[in-house]
C-alpha positions in Angstrom: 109.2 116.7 75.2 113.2 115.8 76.0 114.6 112.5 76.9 114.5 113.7 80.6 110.9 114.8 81.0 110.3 111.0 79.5 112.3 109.7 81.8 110.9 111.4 85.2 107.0 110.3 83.8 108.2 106.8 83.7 110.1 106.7 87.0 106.6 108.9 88.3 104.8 105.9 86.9 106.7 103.3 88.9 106.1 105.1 92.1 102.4 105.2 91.6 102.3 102.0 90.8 104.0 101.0 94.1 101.8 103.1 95.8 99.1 100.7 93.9 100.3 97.3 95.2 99.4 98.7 98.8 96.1 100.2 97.8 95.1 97.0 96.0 96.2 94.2 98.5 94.0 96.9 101.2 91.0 96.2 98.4 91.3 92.7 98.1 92.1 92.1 102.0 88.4 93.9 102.6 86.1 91.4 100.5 86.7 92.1 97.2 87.9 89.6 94.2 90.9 90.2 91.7 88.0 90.6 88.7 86.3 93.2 90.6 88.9 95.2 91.3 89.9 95.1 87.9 87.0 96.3 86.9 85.7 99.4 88.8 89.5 100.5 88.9 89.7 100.9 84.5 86.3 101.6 84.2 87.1 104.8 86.1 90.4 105.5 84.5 88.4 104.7 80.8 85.8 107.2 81.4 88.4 110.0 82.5 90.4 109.7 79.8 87.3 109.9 77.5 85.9 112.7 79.3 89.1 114.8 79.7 90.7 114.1 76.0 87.2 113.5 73.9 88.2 116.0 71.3 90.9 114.1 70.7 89.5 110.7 70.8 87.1 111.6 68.2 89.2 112.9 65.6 91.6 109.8 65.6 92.1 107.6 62.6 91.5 103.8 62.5 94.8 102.5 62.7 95.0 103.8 66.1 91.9 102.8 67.4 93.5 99.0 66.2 96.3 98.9 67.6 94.7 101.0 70.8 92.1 98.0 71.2 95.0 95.2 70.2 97.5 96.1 73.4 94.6 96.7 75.3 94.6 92.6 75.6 98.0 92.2 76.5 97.6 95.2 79.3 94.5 93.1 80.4 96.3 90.1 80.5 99.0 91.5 82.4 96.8 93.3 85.1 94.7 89.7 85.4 97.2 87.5 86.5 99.4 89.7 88.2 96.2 90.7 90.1 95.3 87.1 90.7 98.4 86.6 92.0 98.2 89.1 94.7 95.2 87.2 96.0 97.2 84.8 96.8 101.0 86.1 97.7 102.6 89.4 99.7 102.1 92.6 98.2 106.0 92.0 98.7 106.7 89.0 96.1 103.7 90.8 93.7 105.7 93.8 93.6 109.4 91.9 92.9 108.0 89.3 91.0 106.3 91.7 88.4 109.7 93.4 87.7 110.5 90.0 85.5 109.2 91.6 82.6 113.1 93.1 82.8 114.3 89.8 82.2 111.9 89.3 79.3 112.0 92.0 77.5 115.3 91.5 76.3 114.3 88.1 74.8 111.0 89.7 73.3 113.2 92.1 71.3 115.4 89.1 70.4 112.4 86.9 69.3 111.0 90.1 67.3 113.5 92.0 65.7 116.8 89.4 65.9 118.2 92.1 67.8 120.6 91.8 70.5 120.3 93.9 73.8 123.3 95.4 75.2 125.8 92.9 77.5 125.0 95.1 80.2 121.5 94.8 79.9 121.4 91.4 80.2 123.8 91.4 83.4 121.7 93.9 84.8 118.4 91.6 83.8 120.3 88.8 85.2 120.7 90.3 88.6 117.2 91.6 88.8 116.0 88.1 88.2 118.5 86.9 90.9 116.7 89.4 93.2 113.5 88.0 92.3 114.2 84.6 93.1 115.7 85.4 96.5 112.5 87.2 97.5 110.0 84.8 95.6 111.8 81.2 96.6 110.8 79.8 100.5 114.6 78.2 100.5 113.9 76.1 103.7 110.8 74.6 102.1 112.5 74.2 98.2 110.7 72.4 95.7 107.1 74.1 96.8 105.6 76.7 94.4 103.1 79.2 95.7 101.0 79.7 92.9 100.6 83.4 93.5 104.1 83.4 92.1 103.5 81.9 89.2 100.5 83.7 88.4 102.3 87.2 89.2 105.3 85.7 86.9 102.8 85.2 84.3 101.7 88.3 84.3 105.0 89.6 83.8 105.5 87.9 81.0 102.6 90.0 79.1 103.8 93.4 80.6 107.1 92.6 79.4 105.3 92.0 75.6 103.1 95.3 76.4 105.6 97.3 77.2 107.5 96.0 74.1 104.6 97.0 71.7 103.3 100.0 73.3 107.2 101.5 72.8 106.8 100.5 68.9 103.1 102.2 68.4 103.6 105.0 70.7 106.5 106.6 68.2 103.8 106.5 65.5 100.6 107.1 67.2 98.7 109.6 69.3 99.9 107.7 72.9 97.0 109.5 75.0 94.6 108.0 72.1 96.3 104.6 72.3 96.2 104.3 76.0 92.3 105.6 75.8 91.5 102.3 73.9 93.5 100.2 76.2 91.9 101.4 78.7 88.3 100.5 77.5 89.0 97.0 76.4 90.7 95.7 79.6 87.2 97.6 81.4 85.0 95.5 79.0 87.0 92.3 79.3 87.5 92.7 83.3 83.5 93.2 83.4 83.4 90.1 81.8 85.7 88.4 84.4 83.9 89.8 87.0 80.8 88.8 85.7 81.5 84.9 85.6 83.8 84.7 89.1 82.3 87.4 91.7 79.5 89.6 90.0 78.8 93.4 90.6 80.4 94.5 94.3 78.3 94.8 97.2 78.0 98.2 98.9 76.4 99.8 101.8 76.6 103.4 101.2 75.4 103.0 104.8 78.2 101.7 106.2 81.5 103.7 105.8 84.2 100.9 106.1 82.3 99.4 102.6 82.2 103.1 101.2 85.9 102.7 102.1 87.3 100.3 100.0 84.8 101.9 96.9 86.7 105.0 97.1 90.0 103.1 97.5 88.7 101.0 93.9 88.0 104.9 92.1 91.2 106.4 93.4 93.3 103.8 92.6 91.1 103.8 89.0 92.1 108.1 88.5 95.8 107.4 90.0 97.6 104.1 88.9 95.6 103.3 86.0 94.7 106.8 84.3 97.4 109.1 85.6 100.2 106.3 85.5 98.8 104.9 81.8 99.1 108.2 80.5 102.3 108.9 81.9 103.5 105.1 80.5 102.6 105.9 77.0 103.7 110.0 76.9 107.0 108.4 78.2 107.3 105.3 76.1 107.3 108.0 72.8 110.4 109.3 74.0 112.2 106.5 75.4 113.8 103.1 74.1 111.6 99.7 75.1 114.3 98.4 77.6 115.2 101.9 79.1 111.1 102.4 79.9 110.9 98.5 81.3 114.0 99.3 83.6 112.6 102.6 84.8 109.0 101.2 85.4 110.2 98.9 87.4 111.6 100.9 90.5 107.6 100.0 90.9 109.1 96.8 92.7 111.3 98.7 94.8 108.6 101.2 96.2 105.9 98.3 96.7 107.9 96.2 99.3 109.3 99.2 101.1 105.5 100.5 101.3 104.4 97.2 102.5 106.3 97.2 105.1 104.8 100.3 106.0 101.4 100.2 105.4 100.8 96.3 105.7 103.2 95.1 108.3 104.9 93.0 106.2 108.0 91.8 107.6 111.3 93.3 106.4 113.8 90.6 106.9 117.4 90.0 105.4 115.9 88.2 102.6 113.9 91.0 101.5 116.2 93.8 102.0 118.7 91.7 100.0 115.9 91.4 96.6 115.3 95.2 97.2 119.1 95.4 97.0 119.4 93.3 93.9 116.6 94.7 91.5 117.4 98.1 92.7 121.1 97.5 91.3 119.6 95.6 88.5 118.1 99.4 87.3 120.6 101.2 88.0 123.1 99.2 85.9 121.0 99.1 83.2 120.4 102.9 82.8 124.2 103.6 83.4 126.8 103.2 81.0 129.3 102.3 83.6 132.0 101.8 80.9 131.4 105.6 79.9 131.5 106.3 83.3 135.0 104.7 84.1 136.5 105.7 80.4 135.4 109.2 81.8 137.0 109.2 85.0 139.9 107.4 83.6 140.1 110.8 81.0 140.1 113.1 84.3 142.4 111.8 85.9 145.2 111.7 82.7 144.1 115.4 82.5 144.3 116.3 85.6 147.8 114.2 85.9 148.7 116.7 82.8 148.0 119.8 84.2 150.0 119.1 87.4 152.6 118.3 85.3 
């Protein structure tokens, strides 16, 4: 697979995913809890993947299976708070405020491998995070928190250390494998969540609207947690940490412009202005704009040349 193909899986992934912050605030707006949505959504994405890539489950090594079972805790802990969160904030400020991982990720790399990320990877981390606050903040009420945020922002911070492992382990693993084993420990631990906050979900197969939000749970399952997963980890063998991060996230560019959409969520100035920001914030990062302008700079002395 070429850098390219990578790159439209991850940016695929992202656009699923904002798809997902509509179909999961339409979940948890009907009745259900974060821990139950959590669960019937991996359960079905763990028993696709098992069914459609058995052969290749099976004959994995041990290692894998580890490290498969070891980021599945971090990808748990990432889709439980952020989740959480949502219960309690927009599907707006869920959507932003997960793109934080972009600012963390470069300080995860730092921590890790005393490496420093580019300067312009930082700027463009520092105006995604700027965007994020002006979407997140309630300015005319400053100094109150809505603890939605803070959940989501938690949240974050594992994807950002996910997304930072997955990117080492899928260069050396089987990613499908990986992802399968992911998959199954955040469906064993979310059973466990659900199990202590909400229990099993009520449905009436007799009444449609509950048979509804069911087939919203599976969908979303198949889609944003099997389809997008896969695409993650495929993508992630072929792409750098921070350039998969920074891709991902146009996830918190489709959510709000969906919600707006689909929920009726208000699109005012301060909104359009976060969009704006975060949206800038990715494209800076996955542009070399000082290639760019050395190469336009080189045009225009040869074409200057020519003339002459």
């Amino acid at each position: 697979m070429n850098r390219n193909t990578a790159r439209i899986l991850l940016i695929s992934t992202g656009l699923i995913w904002g798809i997902g912050f509509i179909v999961n605030k339409y979940i948890m707006n009907s009745g259900w809890d974060d821990s139950q949505l959590l669960f019937v959504r991996f359960f079905i994405a763990a028993v696709f993947i098992f069914l459609i890539f058995f052969k290749r489950i099976i004959k994995t090594d041990k290692d894998t299976v580890k490290k498969g079972l070891f980021l599945g805790i971090f990808l748990f802990l990432g889709f439980f708070f952020q989740t959480w969160g949502l219960e309690i904030t927009s599907a707006s400020n869920n959507a932003l405020i997960t793109a934080g991982y972009i600012v963390i990720l470069p300080l995860i790399v730092y921590v890790m491998e005393k490496r420093l990320v580019h300067k312009q990877t930082l700027l463009a981390a520092a105006i995604t995070f700027i965007g994020i606050i002006v979407i997140s903040v309630d300015f005319k009420d400053f100094g109150s928190f809505n603890m939605g945020d803070v959940y989501t922002f938690i949240g974050a911070m594992f994807w950002g250390m996910h997304i930072y492992l997955l990117g080492i382990h899928a260069k050396k693993k089987d990613p499908v494998v990986l992802m399968a084993f992911q998959l199954l420990v955040v469906s064993v631990l979310a059973f466990i969540a659900m199990m202590l906050k909400g229990g099993i979900p009520q449905v009436d197969f007799a009444d449609w609207n509950s048979v509804k939000i069911l087939l919203a749970a599976v969908l979303i399952g198949f889609f944003a947690s099997f389809i997008a997963f896969t695409f993650q980890s495929i993508g992630q063998k072929h792409a750098n940490e921070t350039e998969a991060a920074i891709l991902i996230s146009t996830e918190s560019v489709f959510g709000p412009i969906l919600a707006v959409f689909f929920l009726n969520e208000v699109f005012d100035l301060r909104l359009a202005i976060g969009i704006i920001l975060v949206f800038g914030g990715v494209v800076l990062s996955e542009i070399d704009i000082l290639s760019v302008i050395r190469k336009m700079k080189n045009n225009k002395k040869s074409q200057h040349i020519e003339r002459q």
